[in-house]
Legacy VTK file of the C-alpha trace (Angstrom):
# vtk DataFile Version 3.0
C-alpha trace
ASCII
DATASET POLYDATA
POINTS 120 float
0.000 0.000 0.000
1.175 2.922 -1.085
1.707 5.913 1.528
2.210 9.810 0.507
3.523 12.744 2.880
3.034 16.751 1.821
5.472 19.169 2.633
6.159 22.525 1.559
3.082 24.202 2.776
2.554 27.350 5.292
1.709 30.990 4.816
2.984 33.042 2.283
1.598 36.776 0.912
-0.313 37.603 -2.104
2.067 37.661 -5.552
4.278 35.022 -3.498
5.474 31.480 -4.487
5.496 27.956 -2.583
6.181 24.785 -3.301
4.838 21.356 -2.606
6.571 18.531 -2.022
5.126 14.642 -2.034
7.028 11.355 -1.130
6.021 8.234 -1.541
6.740 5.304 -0.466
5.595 1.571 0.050
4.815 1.722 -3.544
4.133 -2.139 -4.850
4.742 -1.335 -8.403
7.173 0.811 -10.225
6.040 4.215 -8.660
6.149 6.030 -12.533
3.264 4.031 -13.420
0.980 6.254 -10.866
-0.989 8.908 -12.306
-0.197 11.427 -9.790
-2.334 14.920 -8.806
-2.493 17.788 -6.464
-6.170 18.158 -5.215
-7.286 21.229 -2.769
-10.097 22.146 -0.794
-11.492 24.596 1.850
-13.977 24.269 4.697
-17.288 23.585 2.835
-16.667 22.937 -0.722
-15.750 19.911 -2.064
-12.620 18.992 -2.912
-11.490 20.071 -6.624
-8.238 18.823 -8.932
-5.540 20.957 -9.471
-3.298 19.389 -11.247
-2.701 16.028 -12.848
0.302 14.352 -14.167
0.674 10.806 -16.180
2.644 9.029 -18.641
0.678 11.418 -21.410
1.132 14.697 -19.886
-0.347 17.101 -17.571
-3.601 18.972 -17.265
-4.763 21.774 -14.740
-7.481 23.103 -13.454
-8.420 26.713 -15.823
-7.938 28.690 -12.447
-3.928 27.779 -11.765
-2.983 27.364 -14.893
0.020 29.383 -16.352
0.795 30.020 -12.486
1.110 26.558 -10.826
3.036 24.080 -12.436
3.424 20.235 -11.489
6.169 17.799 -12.024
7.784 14.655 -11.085
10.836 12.824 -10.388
10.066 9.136 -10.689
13.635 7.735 -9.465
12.820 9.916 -6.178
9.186 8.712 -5.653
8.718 12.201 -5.501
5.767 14.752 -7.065
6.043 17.979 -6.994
4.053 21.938 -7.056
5.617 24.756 -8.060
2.684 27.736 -7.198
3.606 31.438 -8.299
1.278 34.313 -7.985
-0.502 33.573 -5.266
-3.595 35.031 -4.186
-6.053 34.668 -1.537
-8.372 32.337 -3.527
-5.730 29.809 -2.994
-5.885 29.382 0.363
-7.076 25.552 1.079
-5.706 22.429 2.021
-3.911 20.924 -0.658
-4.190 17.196 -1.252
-1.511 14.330 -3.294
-3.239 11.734 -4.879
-1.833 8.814 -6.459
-4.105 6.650 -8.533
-3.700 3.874 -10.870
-6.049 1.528 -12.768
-9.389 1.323 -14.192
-12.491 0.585 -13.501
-13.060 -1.939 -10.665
-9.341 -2.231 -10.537
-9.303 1.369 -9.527
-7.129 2.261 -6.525
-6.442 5.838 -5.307
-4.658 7.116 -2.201
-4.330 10.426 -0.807
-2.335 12.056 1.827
-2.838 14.289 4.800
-2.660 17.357 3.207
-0.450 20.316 3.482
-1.965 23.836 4.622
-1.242 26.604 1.939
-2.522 30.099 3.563
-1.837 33.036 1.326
-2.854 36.461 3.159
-1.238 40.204 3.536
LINES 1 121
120 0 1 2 3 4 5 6 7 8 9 10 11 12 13 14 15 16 17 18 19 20 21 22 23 24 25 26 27 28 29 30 31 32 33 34 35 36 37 38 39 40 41 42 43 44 45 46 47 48 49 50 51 52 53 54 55 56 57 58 59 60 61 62 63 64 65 66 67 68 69 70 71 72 73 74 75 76 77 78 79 80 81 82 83 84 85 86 87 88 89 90 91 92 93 94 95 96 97 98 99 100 101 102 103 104 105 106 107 108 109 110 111 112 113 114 115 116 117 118 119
């Protein structure tokens, strides 16, 4: 069973930059295989994708895009976001997911989450 930590979260102005880091570990198949995203959500809404990365590319969500930008290093078990620009709307939780197959072979875990406030 796969496990994932967040890092890299914690206040940070409007117009300012973080970074989100995600390890994982306990992976029981070649970690590059996982389709890997950032999710994020605040008290009340649901949780909403942010960014998505596989073996055919990435996708983001139309409100982070050009601004946030996701990656990968699959010989460190590691995803990563890169957010620049901040501004208050940001402010949520902010969720790794790793996912892989389809269907009823389906399997998805998430991690704790990482708390990205962004305030003057």
């Amino acid at each position: 069973q796969v496990q994932l930590v967040e890092s890299g979260g914690g206040s940070v102005q409007p117009g300012g930059s973080l970074r989100l880091s995600c390890a994982a570990s306990g992976t029981p198949v070649i970690f590059s295989i996982y389709r890997m995203a950032w999710y994020r959500q605040v008290p009340g809404k649901q949780r909403e994708l942010v960014a998505r990365i596989t073996s055919d590319g990435t996708n983001y969500a139309e409100s982070v895009r050009g601004r946030f930008t996701i990656s990968r290093d699959d010989a460190k078990n590691m995803v990563y976001l890169q957010m620049n620009s901040l501004p208050p709307e940001d402010t949520a939780v902010y969720y790794c997911n790793a996912g892989r197959g389809y269907g009823s072979g389906y399997d998805s875990t998430w991690g704790q989450g990482t708390q990205v406030t962004v305030s003057s």
